[in-house]
C-alpha positions in Angstrom: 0.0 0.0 0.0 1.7 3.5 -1.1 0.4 7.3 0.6 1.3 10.4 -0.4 1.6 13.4 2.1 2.8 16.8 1.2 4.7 15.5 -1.3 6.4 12.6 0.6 6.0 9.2 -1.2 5.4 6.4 1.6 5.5 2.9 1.6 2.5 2.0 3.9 3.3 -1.5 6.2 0.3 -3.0 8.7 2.1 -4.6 11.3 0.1 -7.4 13.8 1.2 -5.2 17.2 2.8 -1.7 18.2 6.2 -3.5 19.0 6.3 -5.4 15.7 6.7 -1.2 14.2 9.0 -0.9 17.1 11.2 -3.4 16.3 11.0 -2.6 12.3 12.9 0.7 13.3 15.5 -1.1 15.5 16.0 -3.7 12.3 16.1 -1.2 9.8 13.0 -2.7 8.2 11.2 0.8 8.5 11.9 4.7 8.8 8.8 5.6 10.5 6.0 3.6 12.6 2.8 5.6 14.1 2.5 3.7 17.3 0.9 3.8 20.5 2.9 5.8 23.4 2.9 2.8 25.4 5.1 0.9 23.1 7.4 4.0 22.2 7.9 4.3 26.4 8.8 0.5 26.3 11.3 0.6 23.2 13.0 3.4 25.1 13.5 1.7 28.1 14.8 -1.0 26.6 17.4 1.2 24.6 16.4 1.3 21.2 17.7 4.5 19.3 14.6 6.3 17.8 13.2 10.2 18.4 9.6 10.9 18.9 9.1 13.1 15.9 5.0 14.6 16.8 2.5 13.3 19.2 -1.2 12.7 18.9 -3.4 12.7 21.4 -6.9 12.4 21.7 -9.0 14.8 23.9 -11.8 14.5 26.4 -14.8 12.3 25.1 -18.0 12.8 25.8 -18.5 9.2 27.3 -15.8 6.7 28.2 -18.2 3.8 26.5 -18.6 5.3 23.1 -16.1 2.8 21.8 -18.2 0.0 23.2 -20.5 -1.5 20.6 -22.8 -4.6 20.8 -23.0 -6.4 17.4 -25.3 -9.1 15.8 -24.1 -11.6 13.5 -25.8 -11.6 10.0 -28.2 -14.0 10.5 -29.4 -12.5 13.7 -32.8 -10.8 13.7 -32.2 -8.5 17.0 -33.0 -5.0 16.2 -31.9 -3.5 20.0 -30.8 -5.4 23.0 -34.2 -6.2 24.2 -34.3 -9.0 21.5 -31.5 -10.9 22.5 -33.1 -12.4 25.1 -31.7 -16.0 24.8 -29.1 -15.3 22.9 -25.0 -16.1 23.2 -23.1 -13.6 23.4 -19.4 -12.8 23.2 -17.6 -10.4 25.5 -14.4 -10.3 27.8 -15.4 -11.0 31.2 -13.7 -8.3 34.2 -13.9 -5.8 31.8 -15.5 -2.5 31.2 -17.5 -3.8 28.0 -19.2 -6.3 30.3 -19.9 -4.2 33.0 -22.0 -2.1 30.3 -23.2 -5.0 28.8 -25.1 -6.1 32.4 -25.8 -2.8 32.3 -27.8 -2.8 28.9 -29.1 -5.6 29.3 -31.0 -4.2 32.7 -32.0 -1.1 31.1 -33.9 -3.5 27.9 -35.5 -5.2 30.6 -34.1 -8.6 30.4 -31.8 -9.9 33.6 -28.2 -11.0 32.5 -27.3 -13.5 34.6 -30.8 -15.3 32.9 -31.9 -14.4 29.6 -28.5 -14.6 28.6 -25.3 -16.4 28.0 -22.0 -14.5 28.2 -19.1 -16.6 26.8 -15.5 -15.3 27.5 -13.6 -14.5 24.8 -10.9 -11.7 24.1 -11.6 -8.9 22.0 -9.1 -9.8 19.1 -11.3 -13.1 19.0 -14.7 -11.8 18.7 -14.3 -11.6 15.1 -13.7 -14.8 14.5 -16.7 -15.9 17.1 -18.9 -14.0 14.6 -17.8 -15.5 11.6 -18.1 -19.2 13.0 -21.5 -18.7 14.6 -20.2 -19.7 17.7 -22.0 -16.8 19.4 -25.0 -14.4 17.8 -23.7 -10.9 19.0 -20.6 -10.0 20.5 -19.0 -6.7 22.6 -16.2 -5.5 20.9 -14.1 -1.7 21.2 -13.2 0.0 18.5 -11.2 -0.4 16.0 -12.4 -4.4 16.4 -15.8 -2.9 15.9 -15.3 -1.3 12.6 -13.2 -4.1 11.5 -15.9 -6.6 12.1 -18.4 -4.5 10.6 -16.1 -4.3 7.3 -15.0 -7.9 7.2 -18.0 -9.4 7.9 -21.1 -9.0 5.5 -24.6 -8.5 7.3 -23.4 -7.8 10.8 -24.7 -5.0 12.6 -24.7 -2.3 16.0 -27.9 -2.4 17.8 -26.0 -0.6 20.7 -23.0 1.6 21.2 -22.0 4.0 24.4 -24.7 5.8 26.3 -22.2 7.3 29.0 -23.2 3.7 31.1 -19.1 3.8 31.8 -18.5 7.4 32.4 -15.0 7.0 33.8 -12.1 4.8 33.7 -8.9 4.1 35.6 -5.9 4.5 32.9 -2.9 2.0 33.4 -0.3 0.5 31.8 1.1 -3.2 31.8 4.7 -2.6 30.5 7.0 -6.1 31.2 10.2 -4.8 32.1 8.8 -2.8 35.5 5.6 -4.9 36.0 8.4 -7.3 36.4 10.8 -5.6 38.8 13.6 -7.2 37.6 15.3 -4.5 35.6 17.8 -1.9 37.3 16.6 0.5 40.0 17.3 3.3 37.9 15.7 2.5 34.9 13.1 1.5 36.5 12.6 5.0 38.5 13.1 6.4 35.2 10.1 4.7 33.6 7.7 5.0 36.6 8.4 8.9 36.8 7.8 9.2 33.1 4.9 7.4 33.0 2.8 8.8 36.2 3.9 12.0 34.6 1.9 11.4 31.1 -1.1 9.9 33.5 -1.3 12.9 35.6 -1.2 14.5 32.6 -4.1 12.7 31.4 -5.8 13.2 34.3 -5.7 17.1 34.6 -7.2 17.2 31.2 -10.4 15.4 32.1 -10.8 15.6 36.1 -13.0 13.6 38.1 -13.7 11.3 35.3 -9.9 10.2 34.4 -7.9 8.4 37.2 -4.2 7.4 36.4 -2.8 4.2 38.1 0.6 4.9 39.4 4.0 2.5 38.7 6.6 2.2 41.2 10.4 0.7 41.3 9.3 -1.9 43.6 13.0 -3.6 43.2 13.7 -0.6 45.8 11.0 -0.1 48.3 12.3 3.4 49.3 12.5 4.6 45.9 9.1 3.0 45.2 7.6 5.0 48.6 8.8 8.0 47.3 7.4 8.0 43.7 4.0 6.8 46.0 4.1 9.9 47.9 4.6 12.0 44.9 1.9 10.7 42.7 -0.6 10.8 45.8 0.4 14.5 47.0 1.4 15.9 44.0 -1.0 14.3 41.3 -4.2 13.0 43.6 -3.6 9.3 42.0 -5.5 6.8 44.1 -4.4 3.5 43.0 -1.3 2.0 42.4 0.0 -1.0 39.9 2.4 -3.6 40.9 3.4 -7.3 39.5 3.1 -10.7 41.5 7.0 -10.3 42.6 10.0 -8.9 43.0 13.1 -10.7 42.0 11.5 -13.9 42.8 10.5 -12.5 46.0 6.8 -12.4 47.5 4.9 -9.8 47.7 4.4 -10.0 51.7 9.0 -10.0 51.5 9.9 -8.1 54.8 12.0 -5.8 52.6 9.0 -4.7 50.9 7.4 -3.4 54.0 7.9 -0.2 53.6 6.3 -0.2 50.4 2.8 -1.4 51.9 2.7 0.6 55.2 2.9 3.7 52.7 0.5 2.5 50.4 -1.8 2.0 53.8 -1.1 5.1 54.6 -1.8 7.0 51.5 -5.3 5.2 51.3 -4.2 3.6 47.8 -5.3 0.9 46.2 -2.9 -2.0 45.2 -3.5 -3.5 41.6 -1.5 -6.6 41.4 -1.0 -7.5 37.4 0.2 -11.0 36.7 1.0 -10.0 33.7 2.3 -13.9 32.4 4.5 -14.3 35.9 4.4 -17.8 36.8 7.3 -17.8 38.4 7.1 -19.1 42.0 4.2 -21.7 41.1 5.5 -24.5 43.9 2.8 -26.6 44.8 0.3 -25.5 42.4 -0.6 -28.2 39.9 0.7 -28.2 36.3 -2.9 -28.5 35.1 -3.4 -25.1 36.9 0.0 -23.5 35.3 -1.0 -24.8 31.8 -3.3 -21.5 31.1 -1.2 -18.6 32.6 -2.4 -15.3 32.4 -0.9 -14.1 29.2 -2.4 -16.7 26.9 -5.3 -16.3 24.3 -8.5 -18.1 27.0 -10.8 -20.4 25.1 -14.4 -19.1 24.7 -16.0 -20.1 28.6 -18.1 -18.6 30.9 -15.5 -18.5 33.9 -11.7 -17.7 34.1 -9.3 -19.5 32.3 -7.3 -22.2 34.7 -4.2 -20.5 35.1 -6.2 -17.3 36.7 -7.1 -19.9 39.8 -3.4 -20.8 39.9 -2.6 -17.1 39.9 -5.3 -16.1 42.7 -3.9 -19.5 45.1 0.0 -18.2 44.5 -1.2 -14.3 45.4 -3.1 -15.5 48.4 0.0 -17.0 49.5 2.5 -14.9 48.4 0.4 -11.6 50.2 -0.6 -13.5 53.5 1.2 -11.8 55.8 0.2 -8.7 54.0 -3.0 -9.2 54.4 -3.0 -9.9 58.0 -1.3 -6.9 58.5 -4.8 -5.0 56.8 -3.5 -3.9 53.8 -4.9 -1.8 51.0 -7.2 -4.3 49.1 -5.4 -6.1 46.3 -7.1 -7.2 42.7 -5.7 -9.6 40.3 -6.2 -8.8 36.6 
């Protein structure tokens, strides 16, 4: 695919992921990549030599569910919500889109947990649901929505937004600090640039965008005072950290410090898995054989490897717990 802009002949590439365009520049493979800033944050982390040329960021919207959409396959003869009574439907369970989807389905009258059947299934894979007839409507974001929509003949939106969701909590999952195995610094580095963009983000849409904060947990004291600065300094009320540090539980004596400020701050603790399997003794192999970062088959519960992730946080946070500690949630 070629472009032309202002004169500039391009050589247009899709690429499956943001770090695939990432990786192109590192490679050679391409000059330029528009990519998400999540990715570009990552890349530079991780030492690859490219310059942010221009940024582009989207305002304020008016609600935080516009990009929501509830979809009919083509055979379906659902008008609005109220007719899929009985129907299955395909939507990714802990998430926003099925909080609003409990939500629609309440305000058409029917009762979710009843008239119908929610299968879990990843947004990516909706798509494909569709086009199997595995489900008859699905809850997609944009841009699956539009893509279904285009690549599929006859299906349709018989619901989209409505301000249902009208905020959201805004975090990131990068690998190399969700991990706390890189170095102290560059991990301080990352966490200060990133609550900066959230606060950012925040400022430009208060009381209805909340940032999440990241921390260098490796070093407790540098992660209490990046806490105290994001909760002063930038009213952040939540905090995201993975299921260890350098093999070490979460309820560690070194981390201590970390959780009495967190206590004390009145933060929340997000704990992101994030694929960590690592310190999985005594939980069965059955158990580990779904971890968190693989594609779950369509079901109406969790995948296995979320239970083995809930028993190893239970245990690894114990003593945490006992202590009264902010409340904890697994992705």
């Amino acid at each position: 695919m070629r472009g032309r802009c202002r004169g500039i002949d391009l050589k247009i590439t899709a690429v499956s992921a943001g770090p695939d365009g990432i990786r192109g520049l590192e490679s050679g493979q391409y000059q330029l990549t528009s990519n998400a800033w999540v990715s570009i944050v990552a890349g530079l982390a991780q030492g690859v030599p490219f310059r942010v040329m221009a940024m582009s960021m989207g305002g304020p919207v008016a609600n935080y569910d516009d990009h929501i959409t509830l979809i009919v396959g083509p055979n379906s003869k659902a008008q609005k919500p109220a007719d899929l009574k009985g129907a299955t439907i395909a939507v990714t369970l802990g998430t926003a889109p099925e909080t609003w989807l409990r939500t629609t389905m309440k305000n058409a009258g029917l009762d979710p947990t009843r008239d119908i059947r929610m299968v879990n299934v990843t947004v990516p894979n909706i798509q494909s649901s569709l086009q199997s007839r595995a489900v008859d409507s699905g809850v997609p974001i944009e841009p699956y929505s539009s893509q279904i929509l285009a690549q599929i003949p006859g299906t349709r939106v018989i619901g989209r937004g409505g301000g249902i969701v009208d905020s959201r909590v805004i975090l990131v999952a990068l690998d190399p600090w969700i991990r706390h195995g890189s170095d102290t610094r560059r991990a301080a580095w990352g966490a200060r640039a990133l609550n900066d963009a959230l606060a950012e983000v925040q400022r430009e849409d208060p009381g209805r965008a909340y940032g999440m904060a990241h921390v260098p947990l490796q070093s407790p004291h540098a992660a209490v005072s990046k806490l105290e600065r994001v909760a002063e300094q930038n009213g952040f009320r939540a905090v995201q950290i993975g299921t260890n540090v350098n093999d070490a539980d979460l309820d560690d004596a070194k981390a201590d410090p970390f959780w009495d400020a967190a206590q004390s701050l009145g933060l929340l603790v997000f704990v992101h898995p994030h694929n960590q399997t690592e310190g999985l003794a005594g939980i069965s192999e059955e158990e580990k054989g779904e971890s968190p970062g693989r594609e779950p088959a369509a079901s109406s519960g969790p995948p296995r490897g979320w239970r083995a992730m809930i028993r190893l946080l239970t245990r690894s946070t114990r003593r945490v717990l006992e202590r009264g500690a902010s409340a904890i949630l697994t992705d």
